[in-house]
C-alpha positions in Angstrom: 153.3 84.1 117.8 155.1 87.1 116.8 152.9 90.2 118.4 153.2 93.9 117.4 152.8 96.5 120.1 152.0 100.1 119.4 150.8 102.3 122.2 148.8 104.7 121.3 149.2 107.1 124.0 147.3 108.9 126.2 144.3 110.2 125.1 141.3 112.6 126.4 139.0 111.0 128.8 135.9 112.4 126.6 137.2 110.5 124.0 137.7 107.0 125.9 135.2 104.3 126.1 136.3 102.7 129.3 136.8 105.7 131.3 135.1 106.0 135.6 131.4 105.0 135.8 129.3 105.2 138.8 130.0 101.5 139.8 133.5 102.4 140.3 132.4 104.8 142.9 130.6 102.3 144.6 133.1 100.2 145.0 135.3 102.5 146.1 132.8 103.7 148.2 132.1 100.3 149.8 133.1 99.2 153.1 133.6 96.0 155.7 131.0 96.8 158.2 132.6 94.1 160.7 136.5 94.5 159.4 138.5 95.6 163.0 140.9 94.5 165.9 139.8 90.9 166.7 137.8 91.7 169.8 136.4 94.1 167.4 135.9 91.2 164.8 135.4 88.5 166.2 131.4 90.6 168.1 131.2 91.4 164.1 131.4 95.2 165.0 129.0 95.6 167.4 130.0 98.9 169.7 129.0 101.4 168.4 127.3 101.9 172.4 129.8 99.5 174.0 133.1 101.8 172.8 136.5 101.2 174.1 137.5 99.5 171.3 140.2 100.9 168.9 138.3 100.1 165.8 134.9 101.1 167.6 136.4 105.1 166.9 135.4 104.4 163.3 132.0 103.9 164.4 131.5 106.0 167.0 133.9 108.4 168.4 132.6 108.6 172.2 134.1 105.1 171.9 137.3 107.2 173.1 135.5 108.6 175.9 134.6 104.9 177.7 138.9 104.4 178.2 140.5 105.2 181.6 143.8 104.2 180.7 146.5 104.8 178.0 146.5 101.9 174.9 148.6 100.9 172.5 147.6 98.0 170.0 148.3 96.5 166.6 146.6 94.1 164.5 147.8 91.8 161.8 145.7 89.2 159.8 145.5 86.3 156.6 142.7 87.8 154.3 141.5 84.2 152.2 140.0 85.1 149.1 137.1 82.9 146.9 140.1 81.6 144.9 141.9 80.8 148.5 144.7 83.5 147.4 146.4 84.3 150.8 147.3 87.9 151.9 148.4 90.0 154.8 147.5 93.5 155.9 147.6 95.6 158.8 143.8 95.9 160.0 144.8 98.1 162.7 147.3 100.4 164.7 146.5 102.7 167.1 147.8 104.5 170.3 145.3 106.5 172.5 146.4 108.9 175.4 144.3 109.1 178.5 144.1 112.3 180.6 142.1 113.0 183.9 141.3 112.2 187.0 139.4 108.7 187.5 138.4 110.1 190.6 136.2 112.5 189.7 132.4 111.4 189.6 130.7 114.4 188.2 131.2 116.5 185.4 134.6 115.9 183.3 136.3 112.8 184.4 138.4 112.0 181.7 139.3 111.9 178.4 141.2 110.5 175.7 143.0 111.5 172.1 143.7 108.8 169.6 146.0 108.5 166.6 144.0 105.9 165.0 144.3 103.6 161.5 141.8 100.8 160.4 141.6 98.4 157.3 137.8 99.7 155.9 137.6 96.7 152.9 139.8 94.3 151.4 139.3 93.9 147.8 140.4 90.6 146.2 138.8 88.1 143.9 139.7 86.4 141.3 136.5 84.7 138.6 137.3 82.6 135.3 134.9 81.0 132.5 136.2 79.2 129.7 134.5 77.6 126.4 131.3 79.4 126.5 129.5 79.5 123.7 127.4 82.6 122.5 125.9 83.1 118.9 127.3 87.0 118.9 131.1 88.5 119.6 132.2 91.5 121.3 133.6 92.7 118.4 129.9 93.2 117.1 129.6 95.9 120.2 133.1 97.5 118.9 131.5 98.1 115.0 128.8 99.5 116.7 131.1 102.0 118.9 131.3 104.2 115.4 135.0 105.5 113.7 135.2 107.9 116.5 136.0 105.4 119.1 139.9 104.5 119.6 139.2 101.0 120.1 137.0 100.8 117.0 139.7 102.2 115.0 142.4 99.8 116.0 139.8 96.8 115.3 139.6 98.2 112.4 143.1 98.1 111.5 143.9 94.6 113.2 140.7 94.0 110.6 138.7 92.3 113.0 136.1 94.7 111.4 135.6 95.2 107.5 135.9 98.9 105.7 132.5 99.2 106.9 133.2 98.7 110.7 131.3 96.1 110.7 132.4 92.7 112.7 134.0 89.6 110.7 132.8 87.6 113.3 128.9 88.8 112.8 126.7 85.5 112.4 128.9 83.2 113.7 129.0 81.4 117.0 132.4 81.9 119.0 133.9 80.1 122.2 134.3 82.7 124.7 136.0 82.8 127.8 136.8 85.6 130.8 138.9 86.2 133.5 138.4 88.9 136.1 141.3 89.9 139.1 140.5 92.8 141.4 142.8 93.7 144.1 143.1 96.6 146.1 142.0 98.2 149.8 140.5 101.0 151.6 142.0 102.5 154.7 141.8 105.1 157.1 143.5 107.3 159.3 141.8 108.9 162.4 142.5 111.7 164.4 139.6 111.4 167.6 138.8 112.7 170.4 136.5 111.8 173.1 135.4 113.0 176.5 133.8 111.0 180.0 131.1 113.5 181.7 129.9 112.4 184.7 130.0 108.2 184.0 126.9 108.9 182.4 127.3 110.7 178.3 130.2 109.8 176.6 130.8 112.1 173.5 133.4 112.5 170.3 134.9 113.4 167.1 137.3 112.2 164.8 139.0 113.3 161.4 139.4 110.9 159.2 141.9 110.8 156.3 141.0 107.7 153.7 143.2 106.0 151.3 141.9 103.9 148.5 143.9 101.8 146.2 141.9 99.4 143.5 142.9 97.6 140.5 141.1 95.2 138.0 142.1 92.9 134.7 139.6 91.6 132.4 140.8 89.6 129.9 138.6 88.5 126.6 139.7 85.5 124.4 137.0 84.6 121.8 137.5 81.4 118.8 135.1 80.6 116.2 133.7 77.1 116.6 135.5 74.1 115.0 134.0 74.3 111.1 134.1 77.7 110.9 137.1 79.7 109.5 139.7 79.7 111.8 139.8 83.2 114.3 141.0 83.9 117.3 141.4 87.4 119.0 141.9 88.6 122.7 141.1 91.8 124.7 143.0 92.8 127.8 141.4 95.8 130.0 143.6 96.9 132.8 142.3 99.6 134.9 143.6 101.2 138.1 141.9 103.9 140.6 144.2 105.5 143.4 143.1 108.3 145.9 142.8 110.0 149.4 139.9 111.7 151.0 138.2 112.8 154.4 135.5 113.0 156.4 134.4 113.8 159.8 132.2 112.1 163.0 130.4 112.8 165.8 129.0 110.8 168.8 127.5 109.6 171.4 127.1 107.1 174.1 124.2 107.5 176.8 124.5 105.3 180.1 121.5 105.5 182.1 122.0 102.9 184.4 125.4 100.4 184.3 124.0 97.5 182.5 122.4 99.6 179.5 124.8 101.9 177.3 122.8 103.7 174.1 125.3 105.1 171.4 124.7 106.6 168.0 127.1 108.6 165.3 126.9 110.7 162.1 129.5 110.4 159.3 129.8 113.0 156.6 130.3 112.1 153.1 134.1 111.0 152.2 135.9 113.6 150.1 137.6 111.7 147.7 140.7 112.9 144.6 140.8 110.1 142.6 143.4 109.3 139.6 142.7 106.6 137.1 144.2 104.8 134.8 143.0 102.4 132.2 145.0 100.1 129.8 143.3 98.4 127.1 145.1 95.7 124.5 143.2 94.2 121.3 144.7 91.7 119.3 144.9 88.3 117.2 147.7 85.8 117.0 149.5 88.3 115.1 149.4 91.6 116.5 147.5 93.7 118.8 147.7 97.4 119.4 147.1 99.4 122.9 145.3 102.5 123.9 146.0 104.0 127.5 143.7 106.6 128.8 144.7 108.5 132.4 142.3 111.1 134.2 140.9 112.3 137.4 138.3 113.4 139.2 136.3 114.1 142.5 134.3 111.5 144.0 131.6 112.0 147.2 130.4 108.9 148.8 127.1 108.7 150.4 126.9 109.8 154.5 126.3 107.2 157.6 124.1 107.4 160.3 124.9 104.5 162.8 123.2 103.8 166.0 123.6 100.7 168.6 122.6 99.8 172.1 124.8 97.7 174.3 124.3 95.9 177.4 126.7 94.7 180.2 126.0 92.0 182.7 128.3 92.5 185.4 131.8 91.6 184.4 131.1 88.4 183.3 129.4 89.3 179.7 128.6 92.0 176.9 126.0 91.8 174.2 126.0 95.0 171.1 123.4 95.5 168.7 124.3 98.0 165.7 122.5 99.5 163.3 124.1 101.2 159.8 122.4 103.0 157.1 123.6 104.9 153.7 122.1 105.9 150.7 124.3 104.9 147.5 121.7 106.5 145.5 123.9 110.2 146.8 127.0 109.4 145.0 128.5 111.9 143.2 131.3 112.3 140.6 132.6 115.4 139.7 135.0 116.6 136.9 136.6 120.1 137.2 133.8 120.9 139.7 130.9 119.8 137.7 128.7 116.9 138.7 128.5 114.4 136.5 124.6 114.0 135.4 124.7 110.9 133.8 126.3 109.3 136.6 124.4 110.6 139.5 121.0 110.2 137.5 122.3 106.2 137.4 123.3 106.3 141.1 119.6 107.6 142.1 118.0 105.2 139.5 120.0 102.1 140.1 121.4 102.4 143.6 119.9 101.6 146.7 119.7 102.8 150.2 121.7 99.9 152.6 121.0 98.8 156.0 123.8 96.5 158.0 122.8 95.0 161.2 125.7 93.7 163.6 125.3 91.6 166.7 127.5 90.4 169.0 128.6 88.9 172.5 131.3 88.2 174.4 131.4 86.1 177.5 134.4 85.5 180.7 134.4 81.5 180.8 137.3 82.1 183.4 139.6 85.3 184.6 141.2 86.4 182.0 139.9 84.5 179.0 137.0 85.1 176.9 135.0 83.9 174.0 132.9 86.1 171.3 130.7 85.5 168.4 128.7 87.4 166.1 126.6 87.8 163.4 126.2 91.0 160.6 123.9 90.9 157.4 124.3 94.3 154.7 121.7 94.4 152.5 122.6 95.3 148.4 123.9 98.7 147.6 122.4 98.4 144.6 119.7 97.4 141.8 120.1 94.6 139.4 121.9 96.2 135.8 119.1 96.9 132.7 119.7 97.6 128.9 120.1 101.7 129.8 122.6 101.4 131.8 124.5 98.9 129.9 124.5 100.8 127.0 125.5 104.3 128.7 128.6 102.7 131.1 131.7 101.8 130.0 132.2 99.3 127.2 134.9 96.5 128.2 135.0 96.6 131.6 133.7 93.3 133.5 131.2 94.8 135.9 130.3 92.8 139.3 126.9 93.9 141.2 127.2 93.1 144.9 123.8 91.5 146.6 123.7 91.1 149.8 126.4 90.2 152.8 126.4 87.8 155.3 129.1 87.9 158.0 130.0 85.3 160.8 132.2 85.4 163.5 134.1 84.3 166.2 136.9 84.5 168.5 138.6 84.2 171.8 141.0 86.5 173.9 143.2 87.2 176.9 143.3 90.0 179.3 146.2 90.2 181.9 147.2 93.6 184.0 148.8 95.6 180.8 149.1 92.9 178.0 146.1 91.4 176.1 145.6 89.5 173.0 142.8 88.3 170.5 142.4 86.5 168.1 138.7 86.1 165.6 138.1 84.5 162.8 135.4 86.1 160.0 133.2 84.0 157.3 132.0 86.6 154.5 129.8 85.1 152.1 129.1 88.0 149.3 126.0 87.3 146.8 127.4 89.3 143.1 126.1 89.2 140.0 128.9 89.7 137.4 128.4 91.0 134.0 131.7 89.6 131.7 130.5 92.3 129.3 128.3 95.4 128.8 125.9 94.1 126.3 123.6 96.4 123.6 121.1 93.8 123.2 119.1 93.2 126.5 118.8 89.6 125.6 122.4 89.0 126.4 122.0 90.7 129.8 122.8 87.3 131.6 124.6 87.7 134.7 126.9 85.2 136.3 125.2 84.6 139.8 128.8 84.0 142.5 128.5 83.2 146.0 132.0 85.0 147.0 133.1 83.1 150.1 136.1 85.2 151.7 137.9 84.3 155.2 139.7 86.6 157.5 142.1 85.1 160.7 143.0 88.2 162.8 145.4 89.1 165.4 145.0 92.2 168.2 148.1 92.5 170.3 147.7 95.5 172.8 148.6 96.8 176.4 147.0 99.2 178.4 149.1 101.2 181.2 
């Protein structure tokens, strides 16, 4: 097969068909409520009132305030995905400095400063279909695009569509099959600070810088059905979204009495500067042609109010409860500091407000050793895709609407004088639907129901002195 390839260049984002939607923001915006150190993990996030916890800071900064001593912790892991790819990250570093007196009883007694980083989401999955067979082709959406689409044009001249723009595959049933890879990660930095005032209120803030890295390939391949005239053409849509941002928190943790601690936190929006990039290829077995399109713009994800209650039995065992709300439906896009209407009507149409639950427990089976489990449901970000906003998002792209979460956990850990280690273990079962195109015709709204099951084995290594 002898292929001819002719890039177009880059062209005007007004003028693209595949440029940022509102569903990119989401999952950009998206993050692992129970994602941590593994003491962290392995309770499935819950301490947001129990603090001193270097992941807990992205929660709640009066998690700061609960240390009397100076730490110093890292935290590698295995991230599994639904196709059982293996990975490694970094889910956390961090070093926190202690100052003050423990002695003091009332009034300030101590408190700590953090430099502070934490894995927010791992993106990876991989889906594949092959020899499915639908009675219309997605080049009928492409002679519907009109001549003042790119991609129409160069289906044109591949002649995948006649003079007329009109498909050469209308009428005719065609074997179809999809693949979809996403990669990527959001992370953040955190500069915190939190204060102990009289053993009793425990308060913070933190700065938080965010770095978000996302990628995705959907690739097309469509044949006509033996007995029909032989065909057989591909489409390749690469797209890539890269940026940093910030926002800012503030908390609390109440102890009335020892055993009880009552904690809650407010998160601004995130500030993003995104760049994108997409990459799209059409072709036969005898040439293709390629259009690239590159652009940026300002994204605002929704704010967080979290809120938790923890309780301490002695020093034998711990129990969190946490509680997590945002409203998807405040996403915001912005180009050249103008909102984007179409996309924030879709985001307060179509998106939803979320609520995550965490609960977890930790228990001293001997000095120095300990076991933890938890248990963390998210509820869907968003509402199931109709014929509107399939025909005003962007054409090509596979789109994947995430349902519900369910998180598991467990671990086990060690605590000696300075050194300590953990190590958790987290079952993530996601419930997506997946659109492998954006269909014109309701009737071919069918979306691929997944059960995403994704693993993570992580590893704290700290010491306190």
């Amino acid at each position: 097969m002898k292929r001819l390839l002719m890039t177009i260049g880059i062209v005007a984002l007004s003028g693209a068909a595949f440029s940022q939607n509102a569903y990119d923001a989401l999952k950009l915006s998206q993050t692992n409520p129970v994602l941590g150190t593994a003491r962290y993990s392995g309770m499935a996030g819950a301490f947001n009132a129990l603090g001193g916890n270097p992941s807990a800071i992205k929660d709640n900064p009066a998690a700061l305030g609960v240390y009397r001593s100076k730490d110093f912790t890292f935290t590698p892991s295995l991230y599994i995905n639904n196709d059982g790819e293996v990975k490694a990250a970094l889910d956390n570093f961090a070093f926190v400095c202690n100052f003050g007196s423990k002695k003091n009883k009332k009034g300030y007694v101590t408190s700590s400063l953090a430099i502070n980083y934490n894995r927010l989401n791992n993106i990876s999955r991989y889906s594949r279909v092959k020899g499915e067979t639908v009675p219309f082709s997605l080049t009928d959406h492409i002679g519907w695009m009109g001549d003042g689409n790119d991609l129409h044009r160069d289906a044109k001249e591949l002649n995948l569509l006649d003079a007329e723009g009109y498909s050469l595959f209308g009428g005719k049933y065609v074997d179809r099959g999809y693949t979809l890879s996403e990669k990527g990660h959001v992370g953040q930095w955190d500069i915190a600070y939190g204060m102990n005032i009289s053993n009793m209120v425990y308060v913070g803030a933190a700065l938080g810088i965010n770095v978000v890295e996302y990628k995705q390939t959907a690739m097309y391949d469509e044949n006509t059905l033996p007995g029909e005239e032989a065909d057989h053409w591909f489409l390749d849509n690469y797209y890539e979204a890269n940026g940093s941002g910030f926002n800012f928190r503030i908390g609390s943790i109440f102890r009335p009495i020892d055993e009880i601690r009552i904690g809650a936190s407010f998160e601004t929006p995130t500030y993003y500067d995104i760049h994108e990039f997409s990459e799209v290829t059409i072709g036969d077995d005898n040439a293709d042609l390629t259009t690239q399109v590159s652009s940026k713009y300002d994204l605002r994800t929704p704010l967080k109010f979290k809120a938790g209650a923890g309780f301490v039995i002695g020093k034998k065992a711990m129990v969190g409860i946490d509680y997590q709300y945002e409203n998807f439906q405040k996403i915001r896009m912005k180009v050249r500091d103008i909102t984007i209407d179409s996309e924030a009507d879709l985001a307060e149409e179509q998106m939803n407000k979320s609520h995550t639950v965490k609960l977890g427990g930790e228990v001293q089976v001997c000095e120095g050793f300990f076991l933890r489990g938890g248990l963390a449901y998210a509820s869907s970000p968003v509402k199931n895709f109709t014929r509107r906003e399939a025909e005003g998002t962007a054409k090509f792209r596979i789109i994947t609407l995430p349902q519900e979460s369910i998180f598991v956990t467990g671990g086990l850990g060690y605590k000696g004088k300075t050194f300590y280690c953990d190590l958790a273990y987290v079952f993530q079962n996601n419930k997506d639907y997946l659109y492998p195109s954006l269909p014109v015709d309701e009737s071919e709204a069918m979306p691929e129901k997944e059960d995403l099951k994704t693993r993570n084995i992580i590893a704290t290594f700290g010491w306190r002195f």
